[in-house]
Each structure stands twice: as C-alpha cells, then as structure tokens.
N, C-alpha and C positions, 0 to 999 in steps of 0.2 A: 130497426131494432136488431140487434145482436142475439141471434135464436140460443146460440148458447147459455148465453148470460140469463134466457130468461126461463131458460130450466132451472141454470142453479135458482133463481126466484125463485121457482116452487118448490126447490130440496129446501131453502128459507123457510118458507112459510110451514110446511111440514116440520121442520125442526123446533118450531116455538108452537106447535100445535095449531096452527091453522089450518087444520086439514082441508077443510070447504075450500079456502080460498086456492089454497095447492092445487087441490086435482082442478077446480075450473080454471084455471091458467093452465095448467096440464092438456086438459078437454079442448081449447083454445089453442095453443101450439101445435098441437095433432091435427085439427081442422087446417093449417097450412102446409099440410104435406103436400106434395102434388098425385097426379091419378093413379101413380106407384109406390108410393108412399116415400120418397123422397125430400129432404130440405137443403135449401142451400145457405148462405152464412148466415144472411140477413133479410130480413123482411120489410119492404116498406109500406109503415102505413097509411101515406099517402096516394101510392098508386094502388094500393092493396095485393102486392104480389113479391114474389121472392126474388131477391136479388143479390148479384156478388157471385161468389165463386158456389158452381153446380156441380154435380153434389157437392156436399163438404161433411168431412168428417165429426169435429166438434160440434153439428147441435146434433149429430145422432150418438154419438157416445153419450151424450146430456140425457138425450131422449133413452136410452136405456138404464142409465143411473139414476135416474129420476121415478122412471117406470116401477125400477128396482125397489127404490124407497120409499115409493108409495103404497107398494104391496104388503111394507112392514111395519107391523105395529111398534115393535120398539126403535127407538132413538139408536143410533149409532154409541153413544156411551153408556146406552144400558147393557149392549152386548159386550162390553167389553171384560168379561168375567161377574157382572155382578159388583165390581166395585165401583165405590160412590164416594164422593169426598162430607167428612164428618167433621165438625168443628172439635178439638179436642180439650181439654178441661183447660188446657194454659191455650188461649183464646188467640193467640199469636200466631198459631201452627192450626194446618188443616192436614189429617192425616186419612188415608186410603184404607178403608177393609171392607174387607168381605160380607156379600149382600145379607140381609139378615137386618133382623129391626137393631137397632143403636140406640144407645141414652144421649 
C-alpha cells in the first residue's frame, strides 16, 4: 500500500466527519514507522514490512498534514473567512456571504 495515499485516506475520512475512523488509520500508519520513526513509500501487507524507496519524503509530509488536520476541529472551508455557500431566492444561483445565520 502506498503510505501516502493512505494518509490522504484519513484527511477523507476526517473531512466527512469520520473522525473515529481517521485517527484509527492514523494510530495504524504510525505503528509502521520503524525504531526511529521513519517510513518508506510503501508497505506491504503480505510480508508486513516497508518496502520501496527508504526514507521517502511523501508519506511523511502526509504524516504531518494529516497530524495537522486532525488536531483541527474545523474543516478546511470553514476557515476560510466564515463564508459558506447559501441558496439564493432565484434558486439558479448560489451565492457566498458572510458567516452569520441566513434565511
């Protein structure tokens, strides 16, 4: 398995509210570090051990942006000023304002 790919997994699951499931794939990818806490590209889970290029950059950049994300209760588009998309009365158009309750 592609260790990168299975962090974005967990920024996934965290994104639609899965949090449980997140951090235990989280908790689970951390358990194949090695005794320095190192990963290399890919994992396999047949011989149960890392394999491919050692170290490697991409799943530890994963492994920090994921670390990152999970420590945050808001969604990536809630930070983004507070605006959210609102259906507006001509039901054709969605228009952007500012956080705050809306009709």
């Amino acid at each position: 398995m592609f260790l990168a790919c299975s962090f974005w997994l967990a920024d996934a699951y965290h994104l639609i509210g899965r949090d449980a499931d997140a951090k235990a794939l989280f908790e689970r990818l951390m358990s194949l570090c090695n005794d320095v806490g190192l990963l290399s590209e890919e994992y396999d889970v047949g011989s149960g051990r890392l394999v491919g290029n050692f170290p490697q950059a991409f799943p530890h950049i994963a492994l920090v942006n994921t670390a990152h994300n999970l420590t945050r209760r808001d969604k990536p588009s809630e930070k983004r000023g507070g605006k959210k998309a609102v259906p507006s009365k001509n039901a054709e158009r969605t228009i952007l304002v500012q956080g705050g309750d809306h009709d």
